[in-house]
C-alpha positions in Angstrom: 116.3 -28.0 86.8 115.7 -31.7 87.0 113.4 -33.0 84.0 112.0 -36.1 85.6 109.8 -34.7 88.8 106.5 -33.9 88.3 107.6 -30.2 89.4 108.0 -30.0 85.1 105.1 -31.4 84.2 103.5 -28.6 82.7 99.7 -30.1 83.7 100.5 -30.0 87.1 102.5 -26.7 86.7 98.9 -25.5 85.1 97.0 -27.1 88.4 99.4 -24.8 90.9 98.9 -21.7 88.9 94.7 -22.1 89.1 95.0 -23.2 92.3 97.2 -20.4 93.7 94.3 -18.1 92.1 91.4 -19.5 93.3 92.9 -19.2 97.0 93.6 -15.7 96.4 90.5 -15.4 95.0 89.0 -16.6 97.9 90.2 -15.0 100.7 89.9 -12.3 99.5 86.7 -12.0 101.0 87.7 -11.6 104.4 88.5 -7.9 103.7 85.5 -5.8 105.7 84.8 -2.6 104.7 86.3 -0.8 108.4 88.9 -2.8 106.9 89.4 -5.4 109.2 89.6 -9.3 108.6 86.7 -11.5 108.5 87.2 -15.8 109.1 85.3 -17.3 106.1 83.0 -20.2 105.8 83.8 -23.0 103.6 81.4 -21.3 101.5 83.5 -18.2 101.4 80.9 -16.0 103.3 81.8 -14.5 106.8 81.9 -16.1 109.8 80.1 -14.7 112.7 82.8 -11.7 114.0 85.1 -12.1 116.7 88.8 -10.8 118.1 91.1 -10.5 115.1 94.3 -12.1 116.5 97.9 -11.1 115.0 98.8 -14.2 112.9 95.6 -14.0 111.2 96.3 -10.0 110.3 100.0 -10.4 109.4 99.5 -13.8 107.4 97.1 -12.1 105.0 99.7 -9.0 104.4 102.6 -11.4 103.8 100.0 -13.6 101.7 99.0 -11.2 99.6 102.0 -9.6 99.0 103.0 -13.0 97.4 99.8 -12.7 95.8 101.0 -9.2 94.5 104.0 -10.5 93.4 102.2 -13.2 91.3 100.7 -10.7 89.7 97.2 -11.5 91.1 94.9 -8.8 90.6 93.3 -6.9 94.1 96.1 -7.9 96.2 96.4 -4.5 96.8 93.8 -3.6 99.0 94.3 -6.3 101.5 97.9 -5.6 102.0 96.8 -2.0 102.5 93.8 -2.4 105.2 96.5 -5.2 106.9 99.4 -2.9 107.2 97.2 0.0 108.3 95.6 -2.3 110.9 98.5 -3.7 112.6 99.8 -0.4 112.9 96.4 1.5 114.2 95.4 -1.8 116.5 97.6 -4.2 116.9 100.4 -2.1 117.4 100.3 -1.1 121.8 100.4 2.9 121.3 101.3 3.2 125.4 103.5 0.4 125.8 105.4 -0.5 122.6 104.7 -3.8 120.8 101.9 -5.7 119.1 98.9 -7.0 121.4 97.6 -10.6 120.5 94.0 -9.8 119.5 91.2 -7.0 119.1 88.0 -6.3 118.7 85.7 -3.7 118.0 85.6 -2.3 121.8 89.6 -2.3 121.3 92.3 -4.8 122.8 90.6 -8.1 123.9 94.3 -9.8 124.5 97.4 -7.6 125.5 99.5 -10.8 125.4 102.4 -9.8 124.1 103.9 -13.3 122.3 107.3 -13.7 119.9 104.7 -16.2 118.1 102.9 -13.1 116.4 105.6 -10.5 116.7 107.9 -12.3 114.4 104.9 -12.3 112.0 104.8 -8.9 111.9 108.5 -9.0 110.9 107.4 -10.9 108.3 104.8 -9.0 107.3 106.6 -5.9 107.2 109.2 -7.5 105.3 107.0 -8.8 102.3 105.5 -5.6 102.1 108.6 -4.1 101.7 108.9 -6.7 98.7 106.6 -5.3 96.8 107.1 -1.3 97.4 104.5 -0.7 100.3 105.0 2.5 101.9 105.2 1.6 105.5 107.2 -1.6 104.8 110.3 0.2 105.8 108.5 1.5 109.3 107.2 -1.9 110.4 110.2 -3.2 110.0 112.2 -1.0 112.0 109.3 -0.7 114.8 109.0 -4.5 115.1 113.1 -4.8 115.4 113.3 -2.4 117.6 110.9 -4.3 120.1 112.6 -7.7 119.0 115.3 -6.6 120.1 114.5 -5.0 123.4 112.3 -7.7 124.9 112.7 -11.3 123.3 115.9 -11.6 121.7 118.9 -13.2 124.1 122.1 -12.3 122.8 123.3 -14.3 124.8 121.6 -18.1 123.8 120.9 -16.6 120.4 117.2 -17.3 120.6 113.6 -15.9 121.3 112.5 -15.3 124.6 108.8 -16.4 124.7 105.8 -14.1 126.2 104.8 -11.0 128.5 102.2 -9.5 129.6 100.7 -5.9 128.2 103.1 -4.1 130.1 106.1 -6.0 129.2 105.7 -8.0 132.8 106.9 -11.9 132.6 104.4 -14.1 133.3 106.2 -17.7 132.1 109.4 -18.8 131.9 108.2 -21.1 128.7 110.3 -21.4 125.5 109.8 -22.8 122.5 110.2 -24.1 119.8 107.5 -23.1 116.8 108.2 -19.3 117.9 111.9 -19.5 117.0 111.4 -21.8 113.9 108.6 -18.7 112.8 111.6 -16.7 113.8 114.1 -17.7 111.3 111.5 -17.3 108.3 110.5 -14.2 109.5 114.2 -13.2 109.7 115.2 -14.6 106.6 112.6 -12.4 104.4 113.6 -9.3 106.7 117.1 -10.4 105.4 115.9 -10.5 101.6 114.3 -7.3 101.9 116.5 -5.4 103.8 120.1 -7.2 103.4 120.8 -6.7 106.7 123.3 -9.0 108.4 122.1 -9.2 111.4 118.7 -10.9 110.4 121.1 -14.0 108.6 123.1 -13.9 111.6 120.2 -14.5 113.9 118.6 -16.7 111.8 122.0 -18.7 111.9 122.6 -18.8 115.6 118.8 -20.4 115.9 119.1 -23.1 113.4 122.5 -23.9 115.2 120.5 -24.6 118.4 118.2 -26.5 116.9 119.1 -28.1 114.0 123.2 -28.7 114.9 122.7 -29.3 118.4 119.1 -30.5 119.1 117.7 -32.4 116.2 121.1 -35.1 116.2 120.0 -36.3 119.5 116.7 -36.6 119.0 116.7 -38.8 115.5 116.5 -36.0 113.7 112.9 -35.4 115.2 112.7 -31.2 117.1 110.9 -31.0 121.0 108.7 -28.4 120.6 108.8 -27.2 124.5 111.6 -26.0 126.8 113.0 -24.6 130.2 113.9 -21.6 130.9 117.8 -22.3 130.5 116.6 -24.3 127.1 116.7 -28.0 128.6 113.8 -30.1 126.7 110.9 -30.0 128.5 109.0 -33.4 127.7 106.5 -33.0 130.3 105.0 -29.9 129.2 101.6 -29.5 127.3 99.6 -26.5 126.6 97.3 -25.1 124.5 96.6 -28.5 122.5 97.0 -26.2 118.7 99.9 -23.9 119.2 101.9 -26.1 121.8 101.0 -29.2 122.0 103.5 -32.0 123.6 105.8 -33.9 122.2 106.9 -33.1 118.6 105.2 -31.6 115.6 106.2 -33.2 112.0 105.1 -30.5 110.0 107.4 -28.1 112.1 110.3 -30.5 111.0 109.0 -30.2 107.4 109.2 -26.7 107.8 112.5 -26.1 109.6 113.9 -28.8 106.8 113.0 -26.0 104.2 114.0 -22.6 106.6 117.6 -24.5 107.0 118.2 -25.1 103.3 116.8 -21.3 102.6 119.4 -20.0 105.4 122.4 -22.2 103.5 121.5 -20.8 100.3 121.0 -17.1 101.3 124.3 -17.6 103.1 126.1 -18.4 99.9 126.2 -22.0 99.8 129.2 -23.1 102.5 130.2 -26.5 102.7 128.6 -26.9 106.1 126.5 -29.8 105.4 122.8 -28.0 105.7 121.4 -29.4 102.9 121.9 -32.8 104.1 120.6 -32.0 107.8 117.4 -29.8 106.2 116.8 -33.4 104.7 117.3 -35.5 107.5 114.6 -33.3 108.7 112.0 -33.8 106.1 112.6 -37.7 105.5 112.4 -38.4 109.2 109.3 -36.7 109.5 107.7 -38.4 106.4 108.6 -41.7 107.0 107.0 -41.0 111.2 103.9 -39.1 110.7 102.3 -40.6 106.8 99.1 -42.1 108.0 98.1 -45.3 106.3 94.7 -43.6 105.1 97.1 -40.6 103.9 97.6 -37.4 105.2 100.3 -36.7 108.5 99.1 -37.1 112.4 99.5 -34.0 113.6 102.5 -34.7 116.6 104.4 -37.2 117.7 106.1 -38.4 120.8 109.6 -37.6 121.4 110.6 -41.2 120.5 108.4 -40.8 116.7 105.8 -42.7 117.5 102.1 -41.2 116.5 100.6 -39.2 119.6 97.9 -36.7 118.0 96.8 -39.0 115.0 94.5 -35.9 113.9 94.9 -34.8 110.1 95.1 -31.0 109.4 95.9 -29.5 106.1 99.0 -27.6 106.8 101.7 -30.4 107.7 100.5 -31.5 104.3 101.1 -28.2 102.8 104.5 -28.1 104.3 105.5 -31.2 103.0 104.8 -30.1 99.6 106.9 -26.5 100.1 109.4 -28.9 101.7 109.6 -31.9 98.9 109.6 -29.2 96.0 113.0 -27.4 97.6 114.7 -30.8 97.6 113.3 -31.8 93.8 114.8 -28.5 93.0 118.2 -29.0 94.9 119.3 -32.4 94.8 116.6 -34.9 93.8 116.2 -38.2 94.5 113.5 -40.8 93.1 111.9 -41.1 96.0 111.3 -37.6 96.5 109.2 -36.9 93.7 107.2 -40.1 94.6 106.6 -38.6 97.9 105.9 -35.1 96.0 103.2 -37.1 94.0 101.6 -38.8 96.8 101.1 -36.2 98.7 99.8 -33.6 96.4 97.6 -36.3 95.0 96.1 -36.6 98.7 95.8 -32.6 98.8 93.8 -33.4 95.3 91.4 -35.5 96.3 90.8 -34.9 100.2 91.4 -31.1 100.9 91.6 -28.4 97.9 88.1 -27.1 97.1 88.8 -26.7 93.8 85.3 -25.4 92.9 85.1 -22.6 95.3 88.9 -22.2 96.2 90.8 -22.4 99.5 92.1 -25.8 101.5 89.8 -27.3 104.1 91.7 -27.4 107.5 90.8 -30.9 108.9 89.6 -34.3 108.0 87.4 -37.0 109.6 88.3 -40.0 110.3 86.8 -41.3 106.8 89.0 -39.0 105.0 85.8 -36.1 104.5 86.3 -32.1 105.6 85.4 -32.1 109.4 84.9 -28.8 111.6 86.2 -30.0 115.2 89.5 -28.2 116.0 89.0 -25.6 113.1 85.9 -23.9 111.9 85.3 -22.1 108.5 89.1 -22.3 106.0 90.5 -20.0 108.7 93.9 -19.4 106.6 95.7 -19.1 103.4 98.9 -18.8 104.5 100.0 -22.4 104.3 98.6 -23.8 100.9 99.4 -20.4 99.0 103.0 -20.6 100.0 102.8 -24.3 99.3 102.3 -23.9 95.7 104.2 -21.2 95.1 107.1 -23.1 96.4 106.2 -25.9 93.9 106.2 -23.4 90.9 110.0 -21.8 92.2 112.8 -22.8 90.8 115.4 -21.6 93.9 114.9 -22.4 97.8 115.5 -18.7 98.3 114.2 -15.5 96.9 110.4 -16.1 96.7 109.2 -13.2 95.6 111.8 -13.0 92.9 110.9 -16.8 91.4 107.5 -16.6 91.3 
């Protein structure tokens, strides 16, 4: 452990550990009594109800099962009601898989997307962490329709989306559902010890980090053909795939490719410096002179979508603290310091807990692509990060 970063200082070690709480604390509301999920308000009351999609319902169980871990009190009961409801509604009883949303009349979105079903991989996974009964089920149910319908063998990669009844209706890939892919992988992995999950996570990160990134300056397309050629014309839903490229995706992948190095036992294969290369391009393309990161970039890293959300932040943070931990330099703890300091003063709510999702243009919450603090999943994992001492092995380090 490196004594000069701030990752030591034991006030700001004090700051991670309150706020952590208060975001558990927080959502921790959403749970309903039919024990469904509720979005909340800033405030932390309900939001008026609609479909529960799958991210939002396998995000809280991996969540809190980090929460469990942490040793945060009532974690419980929402990895419980999440696990139940993924299995009772999200989970397609007639055609196998995980439909994209529901509501109380039943399935308002069959979609069937890797986005989400690699989050229940996840989900089942950190469950499994912390002794949940069904961890062990989900996991093999969700394999078992990874590995019929969206993983190739033969790229090594994640096929994209289907209809309800497994029917193609795109021959889109992408990016942010592989890079999902590999974390989800990666905790299956450290639950399990299963090969294959490394393996696969392996063979993705060689696509995109060994063979894409290096011609891009370090920078990852988020879209693609069907035979995997970038696709630098396509745009779609302007949240989940917009065009262009997505600096928080690179601070993320940064951190997934130093986790797979260290799970994989450390090989001289050059992964730490490549995870980095990752991380420093996209800080020195996306830091907004007002602070914060524009949310994508063109393909040549010039600012596209100057909008600031809370999460690229959040991932820079999860990102900076694996390198302080690794193989610091001076400029990374400046970085760390700046940026947390921005979190500080323009998006924790450190009176009523939680991270607002979007700022104005004068640096104040806003409410335009987001509405209510629609997620935890980013800013807990964040500061947990921060408070690890290893890239690997959350729910161990914390």
């Amino acid at each position: 452990m490196n004594e000069h970063t701030w990752l030591d200082d034991s006030d700001h070690r004090a700051g991670l550990r309150a706020d952590a709480h208060r975001q558990l604390d927080f959502f921790a509301a959403s749970l309903r009594s039919d024990g469904g999920f509720d979005t909340l308000n800033w405030d932390g009351t309900a939001m008026p109800r609609g479909p529960q999609e799958l991210h939002t319902t396998t995000r809280l169980v991996h969540s809190y099962a980090l929460g469990h871990a942490y040793g945060h009190a009532g974690s419980a009961p929402i990895i419980d009601a999440g696990m139940a409801f993924l299995w009772n509604h999200h989970r397609d009883a007639q055609h196998g898989g995980y439909v994209w949303s529901v509501d109380e009349a039943g399935i308002s979105d069959g979609t069937k997307l890797a986005y989400g079903h690699v989050f229940v991989l996840l989900a089942g996974a950190s469950a499994k962490q912390v002794g949940h009964p069904d961890g062990d089920r989900l996991i093999d149910d969700i394999s078992d329709v990874l590995d019929q319908h969206f993983w190739d063998e033969d790229r090594g990669l994640f096929k994209e989306e289907y209809n309800r009844d497994w029917t193609p209706f795109s021959t889109y890939r992408g990016m942010n559902a592989n890079m999902h892919g590999v974390e989800a992988l990666l905790a299956a992995f450290e639950a399990t010890g299963r090969e294959v999950y490394l393996d696969r996570a392996g063979r993705i990160l060689n696509f995109f980090v060994d063979q894409i990134a290096p011609l891009h300056g370090w920078r990852i397309p988020e879209h693609y053909t069907q035979d995997w050629q970038v696709d630098p014309a396509y745009s779609g839903n302007p949240m989940f795939r917009p065009a262009g490229s997505t600096p928080g995706h690179s601070f993320e992948l940064g951190r997934l490719v130093i986790q797979h190095w260290d799970l994989s036992g450390r090989p001289k294969n050059g992964a730490p410096d490549k995870g980095r290369a990752l991380i420093e391009t996209a800080l020195s393309d996306a830091w907004q002179p007002q602070g914060g990161f524009c949310y994508t970039l063109g393909l040549d890293g010039t600012p596209d979508v100057t909008d600031r959300y809370w999460w690229p932040v959040t991932e820079a943070i999860g990102a900076l603290a694996v390198l302080l931990r690794l193989d610091p330099k001076p400029s990374d703890d400046a970085w760390y310091r700046k940026i947390w300091r921005f979190a500080e003063t323009h998006l924790i709510d450190a009176e009523r807990g939680g991270w607002y999702p979007e700022l104005a243009a004068d640096g104040h919450p806003h409410a335009a692509q987001f509405h209510g603090k629609p997620d935890i999943y980013h800013s807990l994992q964040a500061v947990l990060i921060a408070q690890s001492g290893r890239p690997s092995r959350l729910f161990e380090a914390i």
